[in-house]
N, C-alpha and C positions, 0 to 999 in steps of 0.2 A: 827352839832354844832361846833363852833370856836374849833381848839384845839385839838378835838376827831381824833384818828387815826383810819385807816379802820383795823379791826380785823377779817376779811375774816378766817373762820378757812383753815388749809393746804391739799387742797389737795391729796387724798388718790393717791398712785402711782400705775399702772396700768402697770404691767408685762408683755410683750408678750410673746409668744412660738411662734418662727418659726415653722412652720410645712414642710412635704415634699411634693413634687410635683409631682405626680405619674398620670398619664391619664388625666391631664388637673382640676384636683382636688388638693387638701389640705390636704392631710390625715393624723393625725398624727402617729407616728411609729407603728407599729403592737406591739414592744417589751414596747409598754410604757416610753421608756425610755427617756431622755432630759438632755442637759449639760448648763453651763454658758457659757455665751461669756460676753467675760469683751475688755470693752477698752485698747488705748495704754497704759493709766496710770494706769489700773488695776481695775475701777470701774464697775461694775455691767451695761449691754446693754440689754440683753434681755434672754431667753433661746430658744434651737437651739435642732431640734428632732434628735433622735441618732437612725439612722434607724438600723435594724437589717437584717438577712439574709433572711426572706420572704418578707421586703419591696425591696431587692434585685431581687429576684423574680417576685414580683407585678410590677415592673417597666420594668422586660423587657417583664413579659405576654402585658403587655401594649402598650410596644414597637415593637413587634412585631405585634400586632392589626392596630397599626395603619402603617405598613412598605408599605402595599399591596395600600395605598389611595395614602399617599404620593407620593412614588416612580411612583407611576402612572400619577401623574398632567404631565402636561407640565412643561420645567424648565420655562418659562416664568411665570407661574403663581407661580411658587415658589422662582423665584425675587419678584415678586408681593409683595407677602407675606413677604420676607425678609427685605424688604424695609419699610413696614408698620410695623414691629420691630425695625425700626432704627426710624423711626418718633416720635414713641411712647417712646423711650428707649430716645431722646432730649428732648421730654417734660419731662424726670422724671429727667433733669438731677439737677438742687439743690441737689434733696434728696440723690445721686450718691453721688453728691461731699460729702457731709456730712456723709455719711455712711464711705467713703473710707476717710475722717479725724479720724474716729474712730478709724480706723486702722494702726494710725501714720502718714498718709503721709499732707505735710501742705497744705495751699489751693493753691497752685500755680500746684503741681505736682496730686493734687487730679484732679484738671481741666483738665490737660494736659489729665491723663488719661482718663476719660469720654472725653472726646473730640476725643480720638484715639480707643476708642471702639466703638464711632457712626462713626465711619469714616469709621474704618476697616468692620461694618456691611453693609458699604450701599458699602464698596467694593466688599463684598463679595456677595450681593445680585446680582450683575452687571454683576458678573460670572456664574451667574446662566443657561444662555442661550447660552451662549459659550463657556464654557467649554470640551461640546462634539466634537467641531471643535476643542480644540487644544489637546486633547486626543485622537483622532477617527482617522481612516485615510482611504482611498481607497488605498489597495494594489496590486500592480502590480504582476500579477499572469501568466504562461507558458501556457496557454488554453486557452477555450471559456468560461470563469471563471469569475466573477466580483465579489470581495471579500474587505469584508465593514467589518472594525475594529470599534465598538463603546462601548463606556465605560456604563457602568451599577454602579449601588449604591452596595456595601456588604452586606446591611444587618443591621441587628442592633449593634450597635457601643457602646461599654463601654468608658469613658473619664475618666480620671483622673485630674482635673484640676490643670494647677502648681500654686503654690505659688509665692507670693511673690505681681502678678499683679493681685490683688481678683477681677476687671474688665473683661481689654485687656484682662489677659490671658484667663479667662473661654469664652469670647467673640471670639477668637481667635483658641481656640478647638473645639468652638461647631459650628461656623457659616460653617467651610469648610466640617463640615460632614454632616449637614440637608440638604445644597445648594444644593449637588449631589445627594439626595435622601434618603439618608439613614435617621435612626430615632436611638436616643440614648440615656445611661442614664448615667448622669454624678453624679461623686461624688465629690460633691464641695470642696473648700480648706478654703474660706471667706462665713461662711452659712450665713452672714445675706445680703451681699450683693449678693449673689446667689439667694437667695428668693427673695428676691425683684427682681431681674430682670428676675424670675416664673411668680412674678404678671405681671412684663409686656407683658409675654409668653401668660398667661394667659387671656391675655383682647384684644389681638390682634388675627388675621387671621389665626392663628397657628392651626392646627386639636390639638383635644388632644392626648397624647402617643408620639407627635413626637419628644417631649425634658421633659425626666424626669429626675427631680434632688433630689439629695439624700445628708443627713449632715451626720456627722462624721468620724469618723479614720476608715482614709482610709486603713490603714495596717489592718481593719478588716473586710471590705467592698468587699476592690479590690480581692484579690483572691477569693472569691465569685463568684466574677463576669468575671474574669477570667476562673475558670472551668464551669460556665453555658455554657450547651449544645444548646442552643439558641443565645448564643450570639456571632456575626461571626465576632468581627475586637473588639480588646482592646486598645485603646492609652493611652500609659502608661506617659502622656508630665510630671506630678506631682508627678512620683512616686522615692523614691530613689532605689539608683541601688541594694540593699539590697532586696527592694518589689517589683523590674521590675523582680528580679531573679526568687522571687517566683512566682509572675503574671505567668510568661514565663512558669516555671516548669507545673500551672494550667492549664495555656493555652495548653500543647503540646499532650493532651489525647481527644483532639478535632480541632486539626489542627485551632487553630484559629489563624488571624493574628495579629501581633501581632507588634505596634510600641512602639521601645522602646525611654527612655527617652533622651536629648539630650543638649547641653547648648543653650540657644535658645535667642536672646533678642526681645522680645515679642514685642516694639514699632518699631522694622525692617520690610520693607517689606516683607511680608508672601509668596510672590509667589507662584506658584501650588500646592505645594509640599502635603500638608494637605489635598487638594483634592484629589487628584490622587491614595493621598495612602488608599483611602476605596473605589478605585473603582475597578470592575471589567475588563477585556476586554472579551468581545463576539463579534466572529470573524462567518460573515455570507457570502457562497458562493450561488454564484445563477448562472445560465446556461447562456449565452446567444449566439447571432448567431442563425444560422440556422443547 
């Protein structure tokens, strides 16, 4: 009728829970527990799972499940695969930019970033296959000797992700450790934009185990994960020097290695340096001559 306004009642609002990301699943925390994540201005975004010290556990039985498939492919096929996470991580990017305005930054610097973590992913997938040429070498041996240096993965990898870049940076720790083989579990710094880019994990060519992510304080997470007896390399890029100390302290009753934090500007070219430091060398002599 002339006049009548639409009186659509409002509404109901529909809360999410982040959950965590453990074996290619969803699971929410074992402790039950969950926090707020509020926006730059302080308003209520979603709530975010606060894993506890067996979801610490479940993610590295997980990770180490899946170390022995991975680490086995070809690095070709695990460019393959890295590549198909950078495809899929452009298609999500709107919702990238939007998440990371939640976070303060405006739309010009939000872009910039998603833009330099599909960039940095399809760098690092690139690396996938030659990496062991600039790592590896044929060394010149006194005998009938022929002795072949080639780099290997460590193992399963704790990450700490820094702050500040809730994209690049977790994009940035995690791509140079999966690339060379290894599988890892990170404890994110931005959980909603960390989940979110789980579900991209999750819907891509990714085995499950090989990137599990984990919310909450981190000062109650990482030494956890630091003295786990299964877990062979910690990078501490997020941690302040106060919790890299105790990391360190956790870390030294199982020889784990152990990267500490550093000033880093995360949209700089990354160079080897990420790789190389979760790999191993195995150094192979074989006879030859007569």
């Amino acid at each position: 009728m002339p006049g009548k306004k639409d009186t659509a009642p409002e509404r109901l609002q529909v809360r999410k829970t982040y959950k965590l990301f453990i074996g290619g699943a969803f699971p929410r925390s074992e402790s039950g527990r969950s926090y707020v994540v509020n926006d730059s201005r302080g308003e209520f975004l979603a709530n975010a799972s606060h894993a506890s010290r067996k979801d610490v556990r479940d993610a590295v039985v997980a990770a180490r499940k899946a170390f022995g498939g991975w680490s086995g492919r070809t690095p070709y096929n695990r460019g393959q695969i890295l590549y198909r996470i950078a495809e899929m991580l452009e298609g999500r990017r709107r919702q990238f930019i939007a998440e990371l305005r939640d976070t303060g930054l405006s739309r010009e610097d939000a872009e910039t970033e998603v833009d330099a973590a599909v960039d940095r992913w399809v760098w690092y997938a690139g690396w996938a296959d030659k990496i062991a040429q600039v790592a590896g070498s044929v060394n010149p041996v006194a005998g009938p000797f022929l002795n072949v240096s080639t780099p290997e993965p460590t193992g399963v990898a704790g990450v700490l992700a820094p702050a500040g870049t809730p994209l690049l940076g977790l994009v940035s720790v995690l791509a140079p450790a999966i690339v060379t083989g290894n599988t890892v579990v990170v404890v994110a710094d931005s959980p909603l934009v960390a989940i979110t880019f789980a579900e991209v994990l999750a819907t891509s060519d990714l085995p499950s185990g090989v990137v599990n992510i984990l919310t909450g304080p981190r000062e109650e997470l990482a030494p956890w994960m630091a003295g786990h007896m299964d877990v062979n390399a910690i990078d501490l890029a997020g941690a302040s020097e106060e919790l890299a100390n105790a990391c360190e302290e956790a870390a030294a009753g199982n020889l784990k290695r152990v990267l500490r934090p550093s000033e880093t500007d995360w949209s700089a070219d990354p160079g080897t340096a990420r790789m190389t430091a979760l790999l191993e060398t195995k150094t192979v002599w074989h006879p030859i001559g007569v």
